[in-house]
N, C-alpha and C positions, 0 to 999 in steps of 0.2 A: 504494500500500500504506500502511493506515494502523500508526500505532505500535500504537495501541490500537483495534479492531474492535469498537463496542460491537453491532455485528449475530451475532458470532460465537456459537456453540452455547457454548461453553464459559463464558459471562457471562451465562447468560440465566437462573442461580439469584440473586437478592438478594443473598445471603450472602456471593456470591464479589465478586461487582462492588465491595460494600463491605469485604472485605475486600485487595482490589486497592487502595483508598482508603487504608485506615485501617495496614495495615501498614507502606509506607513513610515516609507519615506518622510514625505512631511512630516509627522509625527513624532520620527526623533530625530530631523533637524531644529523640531519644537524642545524636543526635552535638553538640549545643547545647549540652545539659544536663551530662552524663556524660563524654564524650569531649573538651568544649572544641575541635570541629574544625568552624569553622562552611562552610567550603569543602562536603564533607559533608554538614552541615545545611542548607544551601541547598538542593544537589543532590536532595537525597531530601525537601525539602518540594516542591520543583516539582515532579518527578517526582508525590509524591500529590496536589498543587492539579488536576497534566493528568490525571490518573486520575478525579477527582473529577467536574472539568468532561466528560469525555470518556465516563465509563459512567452518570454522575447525572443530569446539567445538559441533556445533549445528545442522549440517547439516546432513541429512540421508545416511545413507549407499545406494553404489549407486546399 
């Protein structure tokens, strides 16, 4: 079972895949910037690095 399925129905619009990216992204560029919690901003930029690599980088032409 993978974490992220980029074969799933559910990721098979652009918008979503990228927004799976770009949200938690944001999120711990927030906890860096804003919150000073970089434990956090770690967690939620790898989190969108694997999103990124996993529905972008890696995924089949559709």
């Amino acid at each position: 079972m993978k974490i992220l399925d980029p074969e799933d129905p559910f990721f098979a619009r652009p918008w979503v895949r990228w927004a799976t990216v770009i949200l938690p992204t944001g999120w711990g560029i927030v906890e860096f910037v804003w919150m000073q919690a970089p434990f956090w901003g770690v967690l939620f930029l790898a989190a969108g690095a694997y999103a990124f690599w996993a529905l972008i980088l890696s995924r089949k032409a559709d």
